[in-house]
C-alpha positions as CSV (number, residue, x, y, z in Angstrom):
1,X,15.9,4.2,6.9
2,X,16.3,8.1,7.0
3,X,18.0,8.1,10.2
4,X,20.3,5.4,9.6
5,X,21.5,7.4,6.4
6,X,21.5,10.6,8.1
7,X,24.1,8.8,10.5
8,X,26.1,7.0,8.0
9,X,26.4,10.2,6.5
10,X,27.4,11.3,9.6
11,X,30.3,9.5,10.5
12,X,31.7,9.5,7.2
13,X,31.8,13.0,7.0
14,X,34.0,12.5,10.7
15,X,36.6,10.4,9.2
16,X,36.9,12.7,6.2
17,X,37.1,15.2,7.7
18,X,39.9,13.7,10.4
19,X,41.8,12.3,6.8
20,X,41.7,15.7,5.4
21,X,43.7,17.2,8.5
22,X,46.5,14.0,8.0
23,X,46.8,14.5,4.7
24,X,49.3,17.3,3.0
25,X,47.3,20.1,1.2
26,X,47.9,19.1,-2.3
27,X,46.0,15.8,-1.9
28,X,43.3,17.3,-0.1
29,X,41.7,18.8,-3.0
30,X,41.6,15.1,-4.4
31,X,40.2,13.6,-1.6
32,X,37.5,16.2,-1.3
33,X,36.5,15.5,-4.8
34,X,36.0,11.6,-3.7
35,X,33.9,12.4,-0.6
36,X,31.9,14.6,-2.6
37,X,31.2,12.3,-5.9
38,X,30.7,9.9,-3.2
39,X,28.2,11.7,-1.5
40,X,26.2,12.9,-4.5
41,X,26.4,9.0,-5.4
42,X,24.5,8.0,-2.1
43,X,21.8,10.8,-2.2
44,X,20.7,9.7,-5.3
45,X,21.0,6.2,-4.8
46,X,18.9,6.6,-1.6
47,X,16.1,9.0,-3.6
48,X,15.3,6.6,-6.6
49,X,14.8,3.7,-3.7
50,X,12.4,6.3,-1.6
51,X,11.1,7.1,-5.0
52,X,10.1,3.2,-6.0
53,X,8.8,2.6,-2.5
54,X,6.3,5.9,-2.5
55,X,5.3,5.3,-6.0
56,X,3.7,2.0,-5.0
57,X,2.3,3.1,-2.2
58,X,0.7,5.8,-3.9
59,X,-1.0,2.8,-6.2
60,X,-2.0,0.8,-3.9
61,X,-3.9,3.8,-2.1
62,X,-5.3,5.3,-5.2
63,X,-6.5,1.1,-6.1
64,X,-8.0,1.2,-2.8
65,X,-10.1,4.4,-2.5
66,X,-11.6,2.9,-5.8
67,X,-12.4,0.2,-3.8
68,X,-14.0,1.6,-1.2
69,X,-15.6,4.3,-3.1
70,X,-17.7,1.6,-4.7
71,X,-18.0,-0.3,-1.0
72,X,-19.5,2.9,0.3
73,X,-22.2,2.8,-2.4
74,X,-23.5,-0.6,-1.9
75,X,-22.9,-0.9,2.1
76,X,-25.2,2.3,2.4
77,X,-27.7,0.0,0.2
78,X,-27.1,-2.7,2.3
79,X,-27.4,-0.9,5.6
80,X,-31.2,0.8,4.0
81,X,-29.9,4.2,4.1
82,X,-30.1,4.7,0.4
83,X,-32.5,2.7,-1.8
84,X,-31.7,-0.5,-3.7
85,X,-30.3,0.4,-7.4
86,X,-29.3,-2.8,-9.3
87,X,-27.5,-1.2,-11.8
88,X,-25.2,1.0,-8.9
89,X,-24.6,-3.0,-6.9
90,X,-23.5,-4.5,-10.8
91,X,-21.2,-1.5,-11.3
92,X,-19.5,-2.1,-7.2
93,X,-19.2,-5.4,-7.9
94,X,-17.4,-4.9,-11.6
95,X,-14.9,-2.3,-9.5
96,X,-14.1,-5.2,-7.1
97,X,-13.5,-7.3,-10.3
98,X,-11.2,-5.0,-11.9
99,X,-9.5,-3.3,-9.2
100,X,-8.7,-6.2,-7.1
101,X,-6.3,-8.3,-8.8
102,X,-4.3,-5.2,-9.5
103,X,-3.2,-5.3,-5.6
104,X,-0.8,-8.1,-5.9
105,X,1.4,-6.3,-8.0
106,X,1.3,-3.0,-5.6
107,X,3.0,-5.0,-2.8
108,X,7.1,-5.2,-3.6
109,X,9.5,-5.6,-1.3
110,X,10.2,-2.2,-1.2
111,X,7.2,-0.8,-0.2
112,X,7.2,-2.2,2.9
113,X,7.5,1.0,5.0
114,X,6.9,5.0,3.8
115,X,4.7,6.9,2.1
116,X,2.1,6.9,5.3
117,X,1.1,2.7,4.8
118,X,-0.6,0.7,6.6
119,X,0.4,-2.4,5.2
120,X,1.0,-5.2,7.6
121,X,4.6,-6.5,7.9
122,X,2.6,-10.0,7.2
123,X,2.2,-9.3,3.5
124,X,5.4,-10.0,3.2
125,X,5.7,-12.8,5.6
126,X,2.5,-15.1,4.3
127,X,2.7,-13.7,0.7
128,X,0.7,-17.2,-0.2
129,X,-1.8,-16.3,2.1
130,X,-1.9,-13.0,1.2
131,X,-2.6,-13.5,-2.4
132,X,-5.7,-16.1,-1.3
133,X,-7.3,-13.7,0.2
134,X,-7.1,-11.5,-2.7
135,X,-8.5,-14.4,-5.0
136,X,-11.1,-15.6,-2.9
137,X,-12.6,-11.6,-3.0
138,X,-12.3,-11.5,-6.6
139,X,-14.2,-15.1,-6.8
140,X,-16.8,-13.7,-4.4
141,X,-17.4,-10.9,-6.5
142,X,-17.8,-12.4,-9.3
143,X,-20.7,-14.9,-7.4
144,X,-22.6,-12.1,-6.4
145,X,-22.2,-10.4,-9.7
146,X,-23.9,-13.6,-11.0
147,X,-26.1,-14.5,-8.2
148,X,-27.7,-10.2,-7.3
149,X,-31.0,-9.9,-9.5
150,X,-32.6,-8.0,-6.7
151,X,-32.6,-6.2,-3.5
152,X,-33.5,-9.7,-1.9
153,X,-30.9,-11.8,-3.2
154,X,-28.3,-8.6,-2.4
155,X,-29.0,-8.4,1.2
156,X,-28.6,-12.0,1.3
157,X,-25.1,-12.4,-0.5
158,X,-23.2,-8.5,0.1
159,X,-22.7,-9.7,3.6
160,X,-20.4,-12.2,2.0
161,X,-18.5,-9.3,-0.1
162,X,-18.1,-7.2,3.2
163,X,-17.0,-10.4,5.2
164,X,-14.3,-11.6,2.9
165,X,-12.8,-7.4,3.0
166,X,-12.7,-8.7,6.7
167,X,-10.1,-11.8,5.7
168,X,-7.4,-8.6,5.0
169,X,-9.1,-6.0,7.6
170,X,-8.8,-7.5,11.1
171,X,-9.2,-6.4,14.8
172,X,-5.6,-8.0,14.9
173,X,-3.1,-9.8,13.1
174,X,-4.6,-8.6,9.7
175,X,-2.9,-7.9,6.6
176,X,-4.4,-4.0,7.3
177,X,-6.2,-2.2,9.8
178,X,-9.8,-2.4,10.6
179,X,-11.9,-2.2,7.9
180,X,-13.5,1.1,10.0
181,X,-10.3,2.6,10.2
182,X,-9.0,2.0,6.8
183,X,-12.0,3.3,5.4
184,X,-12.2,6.7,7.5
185,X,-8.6,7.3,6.3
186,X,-9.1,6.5,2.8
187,X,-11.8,8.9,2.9
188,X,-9.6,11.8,4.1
């Protein structure tokens, strides 16, 4: 979008500048005033849309490290590399719960591209599907939040928590990168 409007720009300031030299001098103190408002007009028509796209981008991020700080927790548990702690599993899974359905919202149409997303173009083409995926997570969470009593019963249903991430986090055709990747640059 940048360099379309940097060319725009571009050839407008051409034939302005090519009207200016046709024109007598009088009106050319007009007609500089018009290119000028019109100019202004543009640049800050362009910065509040760059500024709506960013700031939902900057949500959805901030939603997501959430996310995965409170994945990281329980997929070290579930992976043995730190001990089982009930009360740290109930508190990832009430993160999911909360932080989850706020992602539907974070996805307008104009956040498709900027602010350094990752966001599939697909988001936007299967919205439906999209928002299924979201609300079969949040009904997984809340299972396991119901169904976790102990360090048995968590390795046997977190699998299903870090399987349904992978219904948005694909190899390919995902709504976002590799759960692996996404992760490493949340994390940055």
């Amino acid at each position: 979008m940048e360099e379309y409007s940097r060319e725009k720009a571009r050839h407008f300031c051409c034939i302005a500048a090519v009207t200016l030299q046709v024109v007598a001098a009088e009106e050319r103190e007009e007609i500089m005033r018009l290119i000028l408002a019109s100019l202004v007009g543009i640049s800050v028509g362009a910065t509040v849309v760059l500024a709506q796209n960013l700031d939902a981008i900057k949500q959805r991020r901030d939603t997501m490290k959430t996310i995965a700080k409170a994945s990281g927790v329980n997929f070290k548990m579930m992976k043995g590399e730190t001990p089982f702690d009930l009360a740290k599993v109930k508190s990832g899974l009430q993160t999911f719960q909360e932080q989850f359905p706020k992602l539907k919202a974070l996805f307008p149409e104009d956040s498709k591209t900027g602010g350094d997303t990752d966001a599939s173009p697909k988001i936007w083409q299967q919205r439906a599907e999209f928002e299924a995926v979201i609300d079969k997570f949040i009904a997984d969470a809340k299972a396991a939040a119901g169904t976790i009593k102990d360090e048995a019963s968590f390795k046997a249903e977190y699998p299903k928590i870090v399987n349904s991430c992978g219904n948005c986090h694909k190899e390919k055709d995902g709504f976002a990168p590799r759960l692996a990747d996404s992760f490493k640059k949340l994390n940055q």
